[in-house]
ROVEXLO-30374 format. One line per 5 residues: number of its first residue (from 0); their letters; for each residue x negated, y, z of C-alpha. Coordinates in Angstrom, 2 decimals, always signed. Each point is the difference from the previous one (the first is absolute). Layout:
REM ROVEXLO-30374
NUM	A	X Y Z ~ ...
***
This chain:
REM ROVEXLO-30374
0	XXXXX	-83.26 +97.28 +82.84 ~ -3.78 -0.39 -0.15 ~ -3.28 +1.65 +0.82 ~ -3.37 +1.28 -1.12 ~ -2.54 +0.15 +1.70
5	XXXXX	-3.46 +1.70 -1.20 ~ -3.05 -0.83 +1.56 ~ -2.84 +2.73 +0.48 ~ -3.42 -1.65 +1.47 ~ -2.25 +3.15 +0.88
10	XXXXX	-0.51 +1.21 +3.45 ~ -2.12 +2.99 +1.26 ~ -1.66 -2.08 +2.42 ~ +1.36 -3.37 +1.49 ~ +2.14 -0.34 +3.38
15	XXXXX	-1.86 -2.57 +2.48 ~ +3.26 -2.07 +0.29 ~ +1.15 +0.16 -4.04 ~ -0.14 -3.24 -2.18 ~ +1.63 +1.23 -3.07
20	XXXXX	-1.46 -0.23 -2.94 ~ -2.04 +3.66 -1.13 ~ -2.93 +1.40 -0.95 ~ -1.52 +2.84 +1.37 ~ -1.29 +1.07 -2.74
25	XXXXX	+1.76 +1.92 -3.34 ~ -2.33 -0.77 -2.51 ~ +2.22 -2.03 -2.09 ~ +3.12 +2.07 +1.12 ~ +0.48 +0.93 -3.97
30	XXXXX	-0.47 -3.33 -0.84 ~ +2.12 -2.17 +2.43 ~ +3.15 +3.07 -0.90 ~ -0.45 -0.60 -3.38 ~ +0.29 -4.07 +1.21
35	XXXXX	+2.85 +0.29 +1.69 ~ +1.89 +1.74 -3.14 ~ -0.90 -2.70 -1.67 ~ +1.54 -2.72 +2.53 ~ +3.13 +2.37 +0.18
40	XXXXX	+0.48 -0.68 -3.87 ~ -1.17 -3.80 -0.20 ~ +2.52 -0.68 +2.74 ~ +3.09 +1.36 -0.84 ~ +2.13 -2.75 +0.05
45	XXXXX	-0.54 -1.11 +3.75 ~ +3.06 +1.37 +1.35 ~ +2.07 -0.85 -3.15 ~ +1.83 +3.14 +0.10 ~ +0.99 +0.43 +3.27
50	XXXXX	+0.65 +3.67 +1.12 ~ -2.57 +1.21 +2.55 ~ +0.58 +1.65 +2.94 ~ -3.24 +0.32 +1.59 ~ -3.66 +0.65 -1.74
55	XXXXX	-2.72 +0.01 +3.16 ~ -3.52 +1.44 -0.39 ~ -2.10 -1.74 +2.14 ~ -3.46 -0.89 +0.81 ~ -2.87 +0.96 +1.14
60	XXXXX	+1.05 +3.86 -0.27 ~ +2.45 +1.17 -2.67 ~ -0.81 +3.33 +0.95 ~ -2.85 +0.05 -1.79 ~ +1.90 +0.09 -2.96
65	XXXXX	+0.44 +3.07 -1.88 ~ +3.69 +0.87 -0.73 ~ -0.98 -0.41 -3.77 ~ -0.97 -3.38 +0.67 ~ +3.33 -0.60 +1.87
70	XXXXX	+1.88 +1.43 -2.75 ~ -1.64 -1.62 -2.68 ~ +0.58 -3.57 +1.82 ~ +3.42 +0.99 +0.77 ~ +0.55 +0.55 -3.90
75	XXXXX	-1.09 -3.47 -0.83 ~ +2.23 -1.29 +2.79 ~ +3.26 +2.01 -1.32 ~ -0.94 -1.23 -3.32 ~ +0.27 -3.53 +0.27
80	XXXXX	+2.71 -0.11 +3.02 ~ +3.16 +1.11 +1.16 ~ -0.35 +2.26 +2.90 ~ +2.67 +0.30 +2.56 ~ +1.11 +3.97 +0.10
85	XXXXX	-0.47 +0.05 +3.82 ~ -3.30 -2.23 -0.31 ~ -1.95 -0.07 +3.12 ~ -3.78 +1.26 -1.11 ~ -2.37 -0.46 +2.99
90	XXXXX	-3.67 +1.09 -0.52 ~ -2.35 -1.39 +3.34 ~ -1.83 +3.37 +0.90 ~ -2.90 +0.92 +2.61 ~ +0.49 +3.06 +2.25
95	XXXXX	-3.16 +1.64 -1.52 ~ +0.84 -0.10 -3.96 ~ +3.42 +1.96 +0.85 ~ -1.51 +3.44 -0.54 ~ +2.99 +2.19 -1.26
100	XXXXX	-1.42 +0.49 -3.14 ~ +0.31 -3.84 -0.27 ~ +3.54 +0.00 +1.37 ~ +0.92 +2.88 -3.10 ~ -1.13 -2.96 -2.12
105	XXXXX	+1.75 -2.58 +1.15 ~ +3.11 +1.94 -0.25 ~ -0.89 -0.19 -3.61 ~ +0.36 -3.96 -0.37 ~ +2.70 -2.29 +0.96
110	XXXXX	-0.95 -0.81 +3.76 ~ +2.70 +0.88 +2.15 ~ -1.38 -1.91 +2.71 ~ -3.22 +0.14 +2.31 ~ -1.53 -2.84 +2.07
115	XXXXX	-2.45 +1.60 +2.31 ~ -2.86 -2.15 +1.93 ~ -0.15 +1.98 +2.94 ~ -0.78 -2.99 +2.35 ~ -0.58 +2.25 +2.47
120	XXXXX	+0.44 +3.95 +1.60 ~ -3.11 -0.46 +1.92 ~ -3.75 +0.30 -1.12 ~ -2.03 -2.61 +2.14 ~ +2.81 -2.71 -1.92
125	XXXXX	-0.91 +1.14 -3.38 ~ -3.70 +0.33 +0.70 ~ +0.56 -4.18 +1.41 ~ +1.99 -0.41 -2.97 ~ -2.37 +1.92 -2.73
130	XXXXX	+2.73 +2.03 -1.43 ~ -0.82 +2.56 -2.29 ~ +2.20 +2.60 +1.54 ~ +0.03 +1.49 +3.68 ~ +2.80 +0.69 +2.35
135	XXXXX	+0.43 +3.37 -1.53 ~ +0.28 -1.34 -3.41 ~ +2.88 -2.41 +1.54 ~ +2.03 +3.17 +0.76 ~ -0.34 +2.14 -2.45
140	XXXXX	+0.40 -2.01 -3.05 ~ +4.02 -0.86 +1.66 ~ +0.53 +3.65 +0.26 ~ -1.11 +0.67 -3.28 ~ +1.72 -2.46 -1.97
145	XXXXX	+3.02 +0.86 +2.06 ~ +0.04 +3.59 -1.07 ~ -0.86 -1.02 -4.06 ~ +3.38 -2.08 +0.06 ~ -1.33 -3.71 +1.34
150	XXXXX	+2.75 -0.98 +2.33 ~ +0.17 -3.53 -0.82 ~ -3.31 -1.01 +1.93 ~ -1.34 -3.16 +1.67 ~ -3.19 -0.18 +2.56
155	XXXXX	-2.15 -2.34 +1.09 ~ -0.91 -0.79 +3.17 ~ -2.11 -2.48 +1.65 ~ -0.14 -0.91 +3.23 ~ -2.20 -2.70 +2.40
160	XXXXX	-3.24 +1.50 -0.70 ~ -2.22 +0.47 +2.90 ~ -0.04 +3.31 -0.38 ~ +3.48 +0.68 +0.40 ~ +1.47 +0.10 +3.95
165	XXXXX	+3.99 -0.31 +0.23 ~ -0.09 +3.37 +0.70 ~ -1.23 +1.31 -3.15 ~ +1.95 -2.55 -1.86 ~ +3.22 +1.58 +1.49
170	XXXXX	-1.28 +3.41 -1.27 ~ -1.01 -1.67 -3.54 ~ +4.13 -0.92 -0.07 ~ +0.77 +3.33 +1.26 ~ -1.79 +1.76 -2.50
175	XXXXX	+1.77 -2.21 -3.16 ~ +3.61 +0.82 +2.07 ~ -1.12 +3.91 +0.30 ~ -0.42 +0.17 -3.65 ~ +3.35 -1.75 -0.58
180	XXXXX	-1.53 -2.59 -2.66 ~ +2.82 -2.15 -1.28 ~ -2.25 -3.35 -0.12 ~ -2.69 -1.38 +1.84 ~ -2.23 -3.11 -0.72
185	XXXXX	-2.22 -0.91 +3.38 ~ -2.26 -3.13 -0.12 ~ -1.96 -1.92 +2.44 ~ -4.01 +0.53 -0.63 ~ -1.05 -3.60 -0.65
190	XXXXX	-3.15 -1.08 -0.74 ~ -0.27 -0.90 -3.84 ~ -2.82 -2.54 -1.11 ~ -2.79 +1.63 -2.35 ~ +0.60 +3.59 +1.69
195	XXXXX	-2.04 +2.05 +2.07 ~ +1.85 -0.02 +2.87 ~ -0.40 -4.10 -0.36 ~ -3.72 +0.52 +0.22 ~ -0.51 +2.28 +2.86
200	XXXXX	+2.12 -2.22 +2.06 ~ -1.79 -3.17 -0.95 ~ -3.38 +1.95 +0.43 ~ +1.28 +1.15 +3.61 ~ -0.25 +3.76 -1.05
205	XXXXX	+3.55 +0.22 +1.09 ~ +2.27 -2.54 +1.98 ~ +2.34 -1.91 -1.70 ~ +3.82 +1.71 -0.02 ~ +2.16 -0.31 +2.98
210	XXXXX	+3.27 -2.18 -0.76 ~ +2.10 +1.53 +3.52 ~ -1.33 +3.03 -1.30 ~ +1.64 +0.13 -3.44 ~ +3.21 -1.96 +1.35
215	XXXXX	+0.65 +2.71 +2.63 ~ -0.51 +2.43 -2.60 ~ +2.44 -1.54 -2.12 ~ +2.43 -0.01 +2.76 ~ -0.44 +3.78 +0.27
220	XXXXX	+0.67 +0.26 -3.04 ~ +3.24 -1.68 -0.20 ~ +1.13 +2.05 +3.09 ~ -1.22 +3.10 -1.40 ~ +1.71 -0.51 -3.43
225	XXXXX	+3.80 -1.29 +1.47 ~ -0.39 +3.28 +2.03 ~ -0.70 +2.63 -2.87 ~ +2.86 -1.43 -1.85 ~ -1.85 -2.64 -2.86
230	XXXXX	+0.63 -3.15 -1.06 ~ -2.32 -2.73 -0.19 ~ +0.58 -1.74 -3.48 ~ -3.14 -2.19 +0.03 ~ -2.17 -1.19 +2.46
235	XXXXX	-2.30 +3.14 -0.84 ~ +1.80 +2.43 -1.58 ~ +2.46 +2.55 +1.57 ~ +2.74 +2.81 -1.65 ~ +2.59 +2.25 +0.82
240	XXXXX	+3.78 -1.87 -0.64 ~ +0.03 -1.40 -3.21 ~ -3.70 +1.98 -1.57 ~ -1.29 -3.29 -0.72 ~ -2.92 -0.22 -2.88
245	XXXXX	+0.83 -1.18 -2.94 ~ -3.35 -1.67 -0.70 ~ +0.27 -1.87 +2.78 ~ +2.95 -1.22 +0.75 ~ -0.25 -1.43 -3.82
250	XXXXX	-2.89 -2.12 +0.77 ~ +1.38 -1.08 +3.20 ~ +3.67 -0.75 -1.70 ~ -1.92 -2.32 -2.48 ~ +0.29 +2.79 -3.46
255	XXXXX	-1.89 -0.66 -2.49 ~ -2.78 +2.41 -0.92 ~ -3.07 +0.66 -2.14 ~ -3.59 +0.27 +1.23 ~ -2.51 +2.28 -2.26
260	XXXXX	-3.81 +0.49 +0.90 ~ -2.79 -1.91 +1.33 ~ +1.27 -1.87 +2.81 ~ +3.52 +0.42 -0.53 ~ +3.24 -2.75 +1.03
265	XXXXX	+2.57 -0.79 -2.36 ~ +3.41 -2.04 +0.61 ~ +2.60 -0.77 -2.00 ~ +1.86 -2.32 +2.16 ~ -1.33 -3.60 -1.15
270	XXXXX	-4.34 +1.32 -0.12 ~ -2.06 +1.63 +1.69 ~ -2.92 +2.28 -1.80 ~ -2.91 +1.60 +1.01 ~ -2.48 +1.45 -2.13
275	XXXXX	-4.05 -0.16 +0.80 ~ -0.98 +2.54 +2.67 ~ -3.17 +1.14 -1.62 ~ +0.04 +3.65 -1.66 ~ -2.77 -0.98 -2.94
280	XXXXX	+1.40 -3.52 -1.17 ~ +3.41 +1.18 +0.00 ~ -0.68 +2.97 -2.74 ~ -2.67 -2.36 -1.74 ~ +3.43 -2.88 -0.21
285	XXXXX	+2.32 +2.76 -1.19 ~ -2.44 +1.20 -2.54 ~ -0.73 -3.22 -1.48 ~ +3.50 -1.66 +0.60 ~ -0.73 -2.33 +2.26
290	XXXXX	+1.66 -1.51 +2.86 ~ -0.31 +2.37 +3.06 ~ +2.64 -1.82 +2.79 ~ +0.65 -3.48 +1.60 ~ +3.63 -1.29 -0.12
295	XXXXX	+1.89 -2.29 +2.84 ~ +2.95 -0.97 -0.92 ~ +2.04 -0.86 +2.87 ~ +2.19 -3.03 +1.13 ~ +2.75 -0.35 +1.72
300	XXXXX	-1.78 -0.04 +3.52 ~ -1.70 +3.25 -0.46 ~ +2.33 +1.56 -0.97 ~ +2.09 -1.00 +3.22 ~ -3.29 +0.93 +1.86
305	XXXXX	+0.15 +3.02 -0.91 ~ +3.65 +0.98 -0.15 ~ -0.52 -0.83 +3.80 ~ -3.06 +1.87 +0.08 ~ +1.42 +3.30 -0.94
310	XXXXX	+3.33 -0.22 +1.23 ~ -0.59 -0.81 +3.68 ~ -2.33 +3.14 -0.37 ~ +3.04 +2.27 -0.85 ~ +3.61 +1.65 +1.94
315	XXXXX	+1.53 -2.47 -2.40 ~ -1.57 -3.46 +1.24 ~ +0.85 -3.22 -2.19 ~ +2.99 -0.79 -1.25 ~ +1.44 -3.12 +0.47
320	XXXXX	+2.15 +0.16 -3.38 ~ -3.30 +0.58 -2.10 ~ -2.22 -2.79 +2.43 ~ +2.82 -2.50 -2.39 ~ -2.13 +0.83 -3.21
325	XXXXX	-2.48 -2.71 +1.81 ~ +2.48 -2.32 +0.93 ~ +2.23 -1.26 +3.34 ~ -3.00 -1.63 +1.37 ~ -2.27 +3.23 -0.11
330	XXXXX	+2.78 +1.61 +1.41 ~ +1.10 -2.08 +2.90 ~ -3.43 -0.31 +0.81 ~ -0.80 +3.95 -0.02 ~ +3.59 +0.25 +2.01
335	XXXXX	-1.53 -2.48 +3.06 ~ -2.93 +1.29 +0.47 ~ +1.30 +3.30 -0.37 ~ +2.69 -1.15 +2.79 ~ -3.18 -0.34 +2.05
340	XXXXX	-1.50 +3.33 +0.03 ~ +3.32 +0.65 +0.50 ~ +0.07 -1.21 +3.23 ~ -3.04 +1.54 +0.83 ~ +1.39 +3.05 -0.19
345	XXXXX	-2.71 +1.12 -3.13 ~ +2.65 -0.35 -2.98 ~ +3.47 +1.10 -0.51 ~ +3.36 -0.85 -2.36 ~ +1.59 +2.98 -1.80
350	XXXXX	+2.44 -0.67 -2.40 ~ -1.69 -2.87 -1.67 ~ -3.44 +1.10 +0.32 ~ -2.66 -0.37 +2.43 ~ -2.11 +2.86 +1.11
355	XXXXX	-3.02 +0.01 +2.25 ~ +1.19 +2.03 +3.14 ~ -2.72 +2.58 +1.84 ~ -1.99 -3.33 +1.90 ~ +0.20 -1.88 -2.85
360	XXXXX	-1.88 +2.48 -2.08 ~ -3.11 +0.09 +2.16 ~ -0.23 -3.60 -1.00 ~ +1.07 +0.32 -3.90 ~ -2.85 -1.34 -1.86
365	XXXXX	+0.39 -3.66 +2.51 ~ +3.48 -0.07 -0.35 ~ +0.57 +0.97 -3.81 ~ -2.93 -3.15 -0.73 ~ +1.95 -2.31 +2.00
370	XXXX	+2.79 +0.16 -2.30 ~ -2.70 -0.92 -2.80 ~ +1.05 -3.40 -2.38 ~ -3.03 -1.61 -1.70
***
């Protein structure tokens, strides 16, 4: 199984905390579509025929897509692939571009499933954030995609900002568990160099983000989530029993997938790819057939890296049965130090794998680079 993901870089406006690559504005929208047809076809041959079971339009904002554009990408897709019959399709929306007239559309193309940004229920955290949409936007857009037959939905929420008191992040949760949504992604506002939310801190217009803050946040929301019955999969992403994604738990399972647009990730299990995030000199290289991405192929030590990257992320935690692809000494050594944590009451042995228990996720990102060879 495999994955495609699609890459849309336009935004209305941009978020203060966002680093993703986009453009705000859609001048060359006709021209980077017609680009990204053309990468579609010139790289066919990525996945060497494996069946996929998960195309993801991302961005930026997908939404802005018409559902003519969707279809017509979706036809080059089916074209040149093999598309699993219960393939997960997963177009990122914002609350304000699902109007019902939209929502008629999309019932037209092959997106069975929504990702909403929410990020929040509450105005003065989307006015902090520079959201596009307001609180009532937030709500509304749910119910309506509820009642045009979007049941398989995923929210996000974020949580640490200033603006948000434990309080209202219990009623953010309580909202997403009111409106029964079957997935829910919620991430840590972090401060992201090149951003505007990077330069009002370092200008002192606002003081720099609260650490306790977010980890008592995060600790609400592992409370919160254990109560209303989901399961906590990854580190920041949350379903009902068994309603994981698709998308994700691909990339963080090590699948291989395909990357199209400016700014887009490839793997295919021995290189990386990544393709220049910069809307005009991508068209102007696939107009003139020139070389448009940068290629890392990766030893044996990255790819350890990040097998233990992903996997101490995830329910699943690594496996000591795969860690023998690297060798006995990677793997005694990984088994010692994980004997430590251990110990310390932050790690824990289940059936040959080690998972990060509930203390040893607030400190993830130390202990998962610990384990790092090289």
């Amino acid at each position: 199984m495999a994955g495609i993901y699609i890459h849309i870089p336009f935004c209305k406006q941009a978020c203060h905390y966002c680093n993703f690559h986009f453009s705000t504005s859609l001048k060359n929208k006709d021209d980077l579509l017609l680009a990204i047809h053309s990468e579609l076809k010139q790289r066919k041959g990525y996945l060497k025929g494996q069946l996929i079971d998960t195309v993801y339009f991302g961005g930026g904002t997908p939404s802005l897509l018409t559902a003519r554009e969707i279809n017509k990408i979706w036809e080059i897709i089916t074209k040149h692939h093999k598309i699993n019959e219960t393939a997960e399709v997963t177009l990122e929306t914002n609350p304000d571009d699902l109007s019902i007239n939209y929502l008629n559309e999309l019932k037209q193309t092959p997106v069975n499933r929504l990702s909403i940004g929410i990020q929040s229920f509450f105005d003065s955290d989307l006015i902090f954030m520079n959201r596009a949409h307001n609180a009532k936007h937030a709500r509304t857009c749910i119910e309506a995609a509820k009642d045009r037959g979007f049941n398989n939905l995923t929210i996000d929420l974020i949580y640490g900002t200033p603006t948000t008191s434990h309080s209202d992040w219990v009623r953010n949760l309580q909202t997403a568990f009111d409106f029964d949504i079957p997935h829910i992604s919620c991430y840590a506002l972090t401060v992201e160099p090149n951003t505007a939310l990077a330069q009002f801190i370092k200008k002192g217009k606002i003081k720099d983000l609260d650490e306790i803050h977010s980890a008592e946040q995060f600790e609400i929301l592992l409370d919160q989530i254990e109560q209303h019955g989901y399961e906590q999969y990854e580190i920041s992403n949350f379903c009902k029993p068994s309603q994981y994604a698709i998308h994700n738990t691909n990339y963080w399972k090590g699948k291989h997938y395909l990357g199209i647009g400016p700014g887009a990730h490839s793997y295919n299990g021995h290189s990386r790819q990544w393709n220049v995030a910069h809307n005009p000199q991508y068209i102007k290289a696939l107009n003139k057939g020139k070389i448009y991405w940068e290629t890392e192929a990766l030893t044996l030590e990255n790819q350890y890296n990040e097998y233990i990257m992903t996997s101490l992320r995830t329910k699943w935690g690594v496996n000591v049965d795969q860690l023998m692809h690297w060798g006995q000494f990677n793997t005694t050594s990984f088994i010692q130090l994980a004997a430590t944590y251990i110990n310390n009451g932050l790690m824990e042995l289940h059936n040959n794998n080690y998972v990060l228990n509930r203390k040893g996720k607030l400190l993830a990102d130390t202990i998962i680079s610990d384990f790092f060879i090289g």
